[in-house]
Structures are given as structure tokens and as C-alpha cells.
C-alpha positions in Angstrom: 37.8 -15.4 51.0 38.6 -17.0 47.6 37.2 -14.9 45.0 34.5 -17.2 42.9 35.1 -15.5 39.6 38.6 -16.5 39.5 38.0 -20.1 40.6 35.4 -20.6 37.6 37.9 -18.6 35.3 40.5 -21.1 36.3 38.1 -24.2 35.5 36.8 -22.6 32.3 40.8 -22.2 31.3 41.6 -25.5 32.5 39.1 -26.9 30.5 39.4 -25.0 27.4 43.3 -26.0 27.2 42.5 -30.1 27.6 39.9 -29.2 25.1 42.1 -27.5 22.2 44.5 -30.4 23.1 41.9 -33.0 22.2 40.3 -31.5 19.3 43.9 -32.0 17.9 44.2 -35.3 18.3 40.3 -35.6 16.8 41.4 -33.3 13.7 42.9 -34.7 11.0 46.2 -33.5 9.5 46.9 -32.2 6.6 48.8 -34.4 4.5 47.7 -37.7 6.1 44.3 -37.9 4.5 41.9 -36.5 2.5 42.3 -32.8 0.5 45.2 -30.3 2.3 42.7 -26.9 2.0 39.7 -28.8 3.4 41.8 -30.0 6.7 43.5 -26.5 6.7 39.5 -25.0 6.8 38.4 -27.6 9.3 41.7 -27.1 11.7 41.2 -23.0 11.4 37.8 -22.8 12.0 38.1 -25.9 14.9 40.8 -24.5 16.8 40.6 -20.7 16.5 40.6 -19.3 19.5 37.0 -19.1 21.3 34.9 -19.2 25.3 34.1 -22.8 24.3 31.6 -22.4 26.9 29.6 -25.9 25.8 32.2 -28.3 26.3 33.0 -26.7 29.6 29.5 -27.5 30.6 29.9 -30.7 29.1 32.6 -31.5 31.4 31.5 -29.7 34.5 28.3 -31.9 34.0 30.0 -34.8 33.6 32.1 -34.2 36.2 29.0 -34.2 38.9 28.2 -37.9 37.8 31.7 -39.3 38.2 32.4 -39.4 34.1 35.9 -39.3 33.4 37.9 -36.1 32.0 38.6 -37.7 28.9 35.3 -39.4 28.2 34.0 -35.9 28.9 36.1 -34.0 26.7 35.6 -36.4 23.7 31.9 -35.8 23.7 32.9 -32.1 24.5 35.2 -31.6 21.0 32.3 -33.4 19.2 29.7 -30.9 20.3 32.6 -27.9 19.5 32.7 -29.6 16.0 29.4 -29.0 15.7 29.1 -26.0 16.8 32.2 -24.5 14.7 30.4 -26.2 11.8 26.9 -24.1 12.5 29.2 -21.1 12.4 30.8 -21.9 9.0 27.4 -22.4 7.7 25.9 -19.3 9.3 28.6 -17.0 8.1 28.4 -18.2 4.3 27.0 -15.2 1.8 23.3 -17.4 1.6 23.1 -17.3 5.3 24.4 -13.7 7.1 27.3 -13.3 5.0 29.5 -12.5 7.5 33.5 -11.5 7.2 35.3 -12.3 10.3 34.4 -15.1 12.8 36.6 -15.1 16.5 38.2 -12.3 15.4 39.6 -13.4 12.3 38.5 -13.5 8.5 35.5 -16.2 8.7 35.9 -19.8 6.9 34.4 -18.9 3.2 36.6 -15.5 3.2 39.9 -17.8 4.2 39.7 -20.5 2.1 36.6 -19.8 -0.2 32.6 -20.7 -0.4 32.9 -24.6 -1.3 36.1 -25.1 1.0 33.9 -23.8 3.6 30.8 -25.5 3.0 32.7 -29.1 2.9 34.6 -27.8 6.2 31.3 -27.7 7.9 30.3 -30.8 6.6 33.5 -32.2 7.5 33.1 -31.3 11.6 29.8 -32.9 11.5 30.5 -36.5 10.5 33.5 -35.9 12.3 31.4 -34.9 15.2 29.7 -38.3 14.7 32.3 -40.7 14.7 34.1 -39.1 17.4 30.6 -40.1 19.5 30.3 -43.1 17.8 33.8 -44.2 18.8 34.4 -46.3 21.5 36.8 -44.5 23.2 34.0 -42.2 23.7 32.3 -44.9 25.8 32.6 -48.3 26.6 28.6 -48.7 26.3 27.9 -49.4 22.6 24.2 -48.1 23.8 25.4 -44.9 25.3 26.9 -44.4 22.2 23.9 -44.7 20.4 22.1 -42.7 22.6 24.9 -39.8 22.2 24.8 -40.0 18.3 20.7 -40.1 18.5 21.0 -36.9 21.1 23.0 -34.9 19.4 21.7 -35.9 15.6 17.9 -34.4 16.9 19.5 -31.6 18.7 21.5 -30.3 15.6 18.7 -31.6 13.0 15.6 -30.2 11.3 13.7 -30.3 15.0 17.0 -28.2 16.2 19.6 -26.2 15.5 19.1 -26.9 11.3 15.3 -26.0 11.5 15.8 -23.0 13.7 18.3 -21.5 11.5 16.0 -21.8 8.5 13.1 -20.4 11.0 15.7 -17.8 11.2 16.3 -16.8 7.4 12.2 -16.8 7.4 11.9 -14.4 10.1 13.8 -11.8 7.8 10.8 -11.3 5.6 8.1 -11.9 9.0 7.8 -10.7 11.9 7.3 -13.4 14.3 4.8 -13.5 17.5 6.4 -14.2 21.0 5.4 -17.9 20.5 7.4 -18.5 17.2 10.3 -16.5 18.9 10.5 -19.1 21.6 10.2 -21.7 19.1 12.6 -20.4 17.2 14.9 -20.1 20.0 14.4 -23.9 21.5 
């Protein structure tokens, strides 16, 4: 009898490889645009090593509707890039302040508070045109409804408004009903 956890190991791996591989492609280079420290920031923070358990879902998902594996895993890295970009945010000294991040000293320690600020920024809109990009989907209107998706999930009615529901709830305590709020 196959044993399940292995199997969904395997996937998660498998996954998490074609992943790293794509967010590579997505990521910019130093030296072939922009400022050198603030691609170094975004390619540290991007690619250190982490479960990436959302864009597995992502592709799992996407893989019970018939979506291809690339489609899936462009949507995937832009959903990491946001993600990675909440952590850079959440670890600056006016959110938690925290030093190490995956195992390793956290954006703002690495390569300094603005570095690490613009890094975040920089996964977002990169975030964005990776979903607004066609090769993301032929369907200019799937596209659009990616971008709108993913703008209100990671907005101030999501992740941006929980986080500052967050930095409230140090000074409050919250009832049951805010925590789920908070939570959503």
C-alpha cells in the first residue's frame, strides 16, 4: 500500500522545484534593470527557501479543472510574491521587528529598512503584471478578474487591513467576533 504522505511530499516537492524555477524567470536580475540592492532584496527574500504551501494549492486546484502547469505556476509565483512581500513588511521594526525570516537574517536586517520596504513594494506590482500578463492567460477577462481577486484579497478588505487590525489588537483585547474578523 503506497504510503499517502510520501505521495503528497513528492507533489508538494515537485511543485515547489517548477515553482523556484519560475519565480526566476519572473525576478528580475540584477544588472539588467532597475537598482542592483533592491533586485538582490527582492531575489533573497523571493527565493529563500520556504513550504510554499499556496502555490501548491494553486496548482493542485488548477490542476482539478484541467489548467495547465505553467498557467498555474505563473499565478502561483505571483501569489508567492505577494506573500514574501507581507513578510518583508511584517518583519520591518514598525511592524513585529523581527530578525530572521526562513531561517536567515530577515529583508530590513540584510539589506536595510528602505531596501526592504521598496523590496516589498517591488513583489507587489511585480505580482500584478505577472497576472496581468498574458502569458498568464489567454482571456484578457480572466486576467482581469485575477488582478481584481487578488488586489481585494491582499487590500485594505484583506490581508492589508487585517495586519493593521493586528498592530490594534496589541493595545485591545479583541472579542471572538473581531478575532474571526481579523483572521478572514
Amino acid at each position: 500500500m503506497p504510503n499517502k504522505h510520501n505521495n503528497l511530499k513528492t507533489a508538494l516537492d515537485d511543485i515547489v522545484e517548477d515553482l523556484q524555477r519560475k519565480m526566476n524567470d519572473l525576478l528580475p536580475e540584477a544588472g539588467k534593470c532597475g537598482e542592483q540592492k533592491l533586485l538582490e532584496a527582492m531575489r533573497y527574500s523571493a527565493l529563500s527557501p520556504s513550504k510554499k504551501l499556496r502555490p501548491f494549492l494553486v496548482c493542485a486546484s488548477a490542476g482539478l479543472f484541467g489548467v495547465g502547469r505553467e498557467v498555474a505556476l505563473q499565478t502561483a509565483a505571483a501569489l508567492e510574491f505577494i506573500h514574501v512581500y507581507s513578510l518583508i513588511h511584517d518583519d520591518l521594526p514598525a511592524m513585529d521587528n523581527d530578525d530572521i525570516r526562513r531561517g536567515q537574517p530577515s529583508c530590513h536586517k540584510k539589506f536595510g529598512e528602505a531596501a526592504a520596504i521598496l523590496a516589498g513594494d517591488g513583489l507587489l506590482t511585480l505580482a500584478f503584471e505577472v497576472l496581468s500578463h498574458e502569458t498568464t492567460h489567454p482571456s484578457p477577462q480572466v486576467r482581469i478578474e485575477l488582478v481584481t481577486t487578488f488586489a481585494k484579497a491582499a487590500g485594505v478588505t484583506g490581508m492589508v487591513g487585517g495586519q493593521m487590525m493586528d498592530i490594534e489588537a496589541e493595545h485591545s483585547k479583541l472579542t471572538i467576533d473581531e478575532i474571526m474578523h481579523l483572521q478572514r
